[in-house]
Each structure stands twice: as structure tokens, then as C-alpha cells.
C-alpha positions as CSV (number, residue, x, y, z in Angstrom):
1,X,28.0,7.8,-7.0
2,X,24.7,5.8,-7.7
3,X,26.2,3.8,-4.1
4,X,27.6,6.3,-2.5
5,X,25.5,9.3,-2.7
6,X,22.1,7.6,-0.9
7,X,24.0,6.0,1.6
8,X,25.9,9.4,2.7
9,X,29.4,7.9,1.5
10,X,32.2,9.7,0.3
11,X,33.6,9.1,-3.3
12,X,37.3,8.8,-1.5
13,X,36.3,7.0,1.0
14,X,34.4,4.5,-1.7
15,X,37.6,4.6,-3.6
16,X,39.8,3.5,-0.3
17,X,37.5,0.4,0.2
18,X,39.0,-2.8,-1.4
19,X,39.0,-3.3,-5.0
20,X,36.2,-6.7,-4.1
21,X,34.0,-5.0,-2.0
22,X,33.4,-1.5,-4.1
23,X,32.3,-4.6,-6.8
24,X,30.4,-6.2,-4.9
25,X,28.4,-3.3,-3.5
26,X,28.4,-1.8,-7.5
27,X,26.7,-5.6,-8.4
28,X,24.2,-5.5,-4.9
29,X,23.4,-1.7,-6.5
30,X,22.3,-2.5,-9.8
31,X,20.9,-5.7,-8.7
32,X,18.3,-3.6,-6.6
33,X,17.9,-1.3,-9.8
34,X,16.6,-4.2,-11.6
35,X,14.4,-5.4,-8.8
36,X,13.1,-1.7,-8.5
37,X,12.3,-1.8,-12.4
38,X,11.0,-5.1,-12.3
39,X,8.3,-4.1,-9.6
40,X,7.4,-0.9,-11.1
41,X,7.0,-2.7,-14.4
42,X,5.0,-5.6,-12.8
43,X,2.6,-2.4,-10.9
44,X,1.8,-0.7,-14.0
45,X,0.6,-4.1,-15.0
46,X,-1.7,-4.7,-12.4
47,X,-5.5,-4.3,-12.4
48,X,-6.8,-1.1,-10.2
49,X,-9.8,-3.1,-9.7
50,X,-8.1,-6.4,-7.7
51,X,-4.6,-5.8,-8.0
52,X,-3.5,-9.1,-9.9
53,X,-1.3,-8.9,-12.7
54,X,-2.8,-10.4,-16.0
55,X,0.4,-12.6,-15.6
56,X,-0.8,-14.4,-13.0
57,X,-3.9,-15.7,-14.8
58,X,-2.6,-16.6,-18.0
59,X,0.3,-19.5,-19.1
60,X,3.1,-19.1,-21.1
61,X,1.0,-18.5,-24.3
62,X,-1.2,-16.6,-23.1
63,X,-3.9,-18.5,-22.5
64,X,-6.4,-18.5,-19.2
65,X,-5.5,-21.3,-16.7
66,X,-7.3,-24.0,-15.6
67,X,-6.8,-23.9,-11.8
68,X,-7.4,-20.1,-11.1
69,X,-4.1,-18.4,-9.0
70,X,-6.3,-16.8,-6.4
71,X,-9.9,-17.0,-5.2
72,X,-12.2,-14.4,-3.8
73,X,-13.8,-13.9,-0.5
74,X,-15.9,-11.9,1.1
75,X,-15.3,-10.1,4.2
76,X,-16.0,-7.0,6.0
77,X,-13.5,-4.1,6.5
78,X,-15.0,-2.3,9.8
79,X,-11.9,0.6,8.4
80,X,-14.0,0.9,5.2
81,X,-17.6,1.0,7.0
82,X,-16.7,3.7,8.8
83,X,-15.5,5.5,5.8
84,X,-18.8,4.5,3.8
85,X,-20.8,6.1,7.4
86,X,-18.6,9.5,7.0
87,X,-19.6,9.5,3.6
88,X,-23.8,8.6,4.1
89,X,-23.6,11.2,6.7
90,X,-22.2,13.6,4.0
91,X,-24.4,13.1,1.6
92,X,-27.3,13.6,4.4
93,X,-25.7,16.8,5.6
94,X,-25.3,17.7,2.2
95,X,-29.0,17.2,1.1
96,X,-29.8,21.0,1.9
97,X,-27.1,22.9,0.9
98,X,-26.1,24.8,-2.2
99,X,-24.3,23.1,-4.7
100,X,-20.8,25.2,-3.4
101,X,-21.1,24.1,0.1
102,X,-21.5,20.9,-0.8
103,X,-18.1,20.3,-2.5
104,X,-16.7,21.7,0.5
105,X,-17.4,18.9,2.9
106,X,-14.9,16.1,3.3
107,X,-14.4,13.4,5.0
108,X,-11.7,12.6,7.0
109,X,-10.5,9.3,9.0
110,X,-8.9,9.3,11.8
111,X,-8.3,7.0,15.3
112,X,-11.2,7.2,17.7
113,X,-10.5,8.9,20.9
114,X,-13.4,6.1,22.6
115,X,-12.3,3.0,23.2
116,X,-16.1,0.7,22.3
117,X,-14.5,-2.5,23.9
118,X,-12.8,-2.9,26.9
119,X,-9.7,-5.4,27.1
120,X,-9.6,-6.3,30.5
121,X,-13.3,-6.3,32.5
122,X,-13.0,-4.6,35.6
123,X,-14.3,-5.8,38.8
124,X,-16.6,-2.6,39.0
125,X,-17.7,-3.2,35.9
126,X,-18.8,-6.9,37.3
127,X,-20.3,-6.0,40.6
């Protein structure tokens, strides 16, 4: 049933399939168990500061490499500047109230309903 059941088939109808196919979708199943396990172990491995695994920086013993795996770079998210101006604004909205109201403001994201560029310049636009 660990086939069937998420993909909405019957057990008689697994049972009428041919003897090579129910073992070949009962080998795809637990292969994809073993790949789920394998990710979920290799994510509760992974640093919540960069999301690397400690695997990927060390060799077989253990040991730091040489050539580092991955390098950093700096850019700028415009997503994550808006978020940092909701939360400025918050904190100068939030300068003069009680401690209560304060708790209460949130910040949400969402898409803008003004488009800042335009795609295509208009000949009025021009002229």
C-alpha cells in the first residue's frame, strides 16, 4: 500500500498488474524512500547560517580542504530591502507606542500593485 495508496491505486488492481512491474514500482518506491531519508538527513546537517553541509568542506577524514567547495559573494536582494524598509518603518512607527501595541505590528510582503519601470516606452511617454 506504501505504492498504491498515494497514487490513488487499488490493492486489486495493483495485484492484477504483472508480477515485473508491481517489482519494479515496489524497487522505484523504496528507492525514493531512501532518497527522501537521505535528503532529510543531509538538511538536518546543514548550517542555518549558509546552508552548506559540514560535508562539503571537510575530506574523507575529516579534515578542512584545501580548495574551498564554494565561495561567497556579495549581492543585493531588492526582495530583502524591502523587507529591511517594512521593518525600519516599524520600528519608527513603533517608537511612540506602548509596549502592547508595539508587538502588534507586523510586517507583511506582498506584490506591488505599481509597476516603477515600464517595459515598453511609449511614444507619449517620448513626445
Amino acid at each position: 500500500m506504501d505504492y498504491c495508496g498515494p497514487r490513488g491505486i487499488g490493492l486489486h488492481t495493483f495485484l492484477g498488474w504483472p508480477a515485473s512491474s508491481r517489482t519494479a514500482a515496489l524497487a522505484w518506491s523504496m528507492d525514493q524512500r531512501k532518497r527522501d531519508a537521505e535528503k532529510a538527513v543531509a538538511q538536518s546537517k546543514a548550517c542555518r547560517g549558509c546552508g552548506t553541509n559540514p560535508d562539503d568542506w571537510t575530506d574523507d577524514e575529516g579534515m578542512p580542504l584545501r580548495d574551498k567547495p564554494f565561495v561567497g559573494e556579495i549581492v543585493e536582494c531588492w526582495g530583502c530591502v524591502a523587507v529591511q524598509d517594512a521593518r525600519d518603518e516599524i520600528g519608527k512607527i513603533g517608537e511612540g507606542l506602548p509596549d502592547p501595541q508595539r508587538k502588534e505590528l507586523q510586517q507583511r510582503y506582498h506584490p506591488s500593485l505599481i509597476r516603477s519601470r515600464p517595459t515598453v516606452a511609449w511614444p507619449e511617454a517620448v513626445g
